[in-house]
C-alpha positions as CSV (number, residue, x, y, z in Angstrom):
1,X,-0.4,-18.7,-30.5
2,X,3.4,-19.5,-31.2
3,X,5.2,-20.3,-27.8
4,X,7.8,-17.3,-28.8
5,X,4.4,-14.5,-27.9
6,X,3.8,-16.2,-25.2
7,X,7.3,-15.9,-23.7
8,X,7.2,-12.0,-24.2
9,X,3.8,-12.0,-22.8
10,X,5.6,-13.9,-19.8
11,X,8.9,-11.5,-20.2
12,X,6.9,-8.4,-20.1
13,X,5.0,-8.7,-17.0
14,X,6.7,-6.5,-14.0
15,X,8.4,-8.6,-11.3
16,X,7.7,-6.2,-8.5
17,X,5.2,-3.8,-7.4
18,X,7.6,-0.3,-7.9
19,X,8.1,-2.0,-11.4
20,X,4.1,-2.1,-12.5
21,X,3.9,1.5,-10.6
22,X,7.0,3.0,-13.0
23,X,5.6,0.7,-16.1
24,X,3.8,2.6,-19.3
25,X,0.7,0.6,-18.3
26,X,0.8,1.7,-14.9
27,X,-3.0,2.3,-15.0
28,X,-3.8,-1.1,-16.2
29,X,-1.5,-2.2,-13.4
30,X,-3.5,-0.3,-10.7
31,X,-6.5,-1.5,-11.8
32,X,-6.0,-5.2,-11.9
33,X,-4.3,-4.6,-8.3
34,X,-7.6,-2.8,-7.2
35,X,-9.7,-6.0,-8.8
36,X,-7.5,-7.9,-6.9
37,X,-7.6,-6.2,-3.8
38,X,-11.6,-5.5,-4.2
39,X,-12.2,-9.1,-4.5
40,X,-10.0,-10.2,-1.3
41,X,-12.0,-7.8,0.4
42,X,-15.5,-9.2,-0.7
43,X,-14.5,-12.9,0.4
44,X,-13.1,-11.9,3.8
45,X,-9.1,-12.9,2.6
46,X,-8.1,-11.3,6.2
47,X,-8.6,-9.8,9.4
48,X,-6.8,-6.8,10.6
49,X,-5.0,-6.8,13.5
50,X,-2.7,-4.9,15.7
51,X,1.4,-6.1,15.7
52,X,1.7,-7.2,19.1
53,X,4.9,-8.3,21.1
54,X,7.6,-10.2,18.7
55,X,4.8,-12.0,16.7
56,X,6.0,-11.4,13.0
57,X,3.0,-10.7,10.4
58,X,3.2,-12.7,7.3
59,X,4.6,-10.6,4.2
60,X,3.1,-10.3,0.7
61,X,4.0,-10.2,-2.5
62,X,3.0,-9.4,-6.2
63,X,2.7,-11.6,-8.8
64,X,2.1,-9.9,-12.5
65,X,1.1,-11.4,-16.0
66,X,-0.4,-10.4,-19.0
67,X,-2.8,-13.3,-20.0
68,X,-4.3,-13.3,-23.6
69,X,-8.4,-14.3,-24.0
70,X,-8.3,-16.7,-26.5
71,X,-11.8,-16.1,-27.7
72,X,-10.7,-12.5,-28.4
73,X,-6.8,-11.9,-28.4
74,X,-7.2,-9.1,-25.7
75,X,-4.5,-9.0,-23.7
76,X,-5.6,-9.1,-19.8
77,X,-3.6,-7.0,-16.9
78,X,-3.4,-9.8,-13.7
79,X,-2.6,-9.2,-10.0
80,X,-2.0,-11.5,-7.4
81,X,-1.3,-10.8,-3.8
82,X,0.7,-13.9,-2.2
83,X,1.0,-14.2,1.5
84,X,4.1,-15.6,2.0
85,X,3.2,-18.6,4.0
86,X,6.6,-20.3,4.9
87,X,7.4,-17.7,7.4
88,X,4.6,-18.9,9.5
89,X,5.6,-21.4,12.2
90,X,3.2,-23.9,13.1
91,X,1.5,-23.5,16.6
92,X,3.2,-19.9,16.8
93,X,1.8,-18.1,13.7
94,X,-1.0,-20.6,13.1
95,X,-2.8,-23.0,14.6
96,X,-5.0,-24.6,11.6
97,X,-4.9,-24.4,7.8
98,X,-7.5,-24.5,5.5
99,X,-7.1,-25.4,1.7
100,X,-10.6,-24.5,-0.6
101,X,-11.0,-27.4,-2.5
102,X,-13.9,-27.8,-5.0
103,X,-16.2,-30.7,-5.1
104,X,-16.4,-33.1,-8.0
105,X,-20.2,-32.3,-8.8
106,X,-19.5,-28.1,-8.8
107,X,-17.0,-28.6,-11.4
């Protein structure tokens, strides 16, 4: 693939969420952000909890991108939901941090 396609691959992805909602692809957009938000569910991303007091809660944000399969050329619709971790303050927001890291044998 030349580096040109990839950049409008790259160019074309929506920047926000109100930009994949208003995009001609909208559905593929919903349904990656459904994938997305089916699979946080399924490994226990978060907890709900009430807002209490003047604690903040962390705010999220949308990453988009169309990804091609190189075994197939099918273009893929991607969603990520970021927490956006640097307005946490440590021993305020959080107490402990946990990174998943893979071992050496499961890759």
């Amino acid at each position: 693939m030349r580096a040109d396609a990839l950049l409008t691959l790259a160019d074309s992805s929506p920047r926000t969420y109100k930009e994949a909602l208003n995009a001609p692809d909208k559905e593929l957009w919903l349904a990656a952000i459904k994938k997305e938000l089916n699979s946080m569910d399924k490994l226990q991303v978060w907890e709900i909890v009430e807002q209490h007091g003047n604690f903040k809660l962390i705010g999220t944000m949308w990453v988009f991108r169309l990804k091609k399969d190189h075994s197939n050329g099918e273009i893929k619709h991607k969603a990520r939901l970021c927490a956006q971790g640097f307005m946490q303050t440590q021993g305020i927001n959080f107490e402990k941090t946990y990174t998943p890291t893979g071992r050496l044998n499961s890759l």
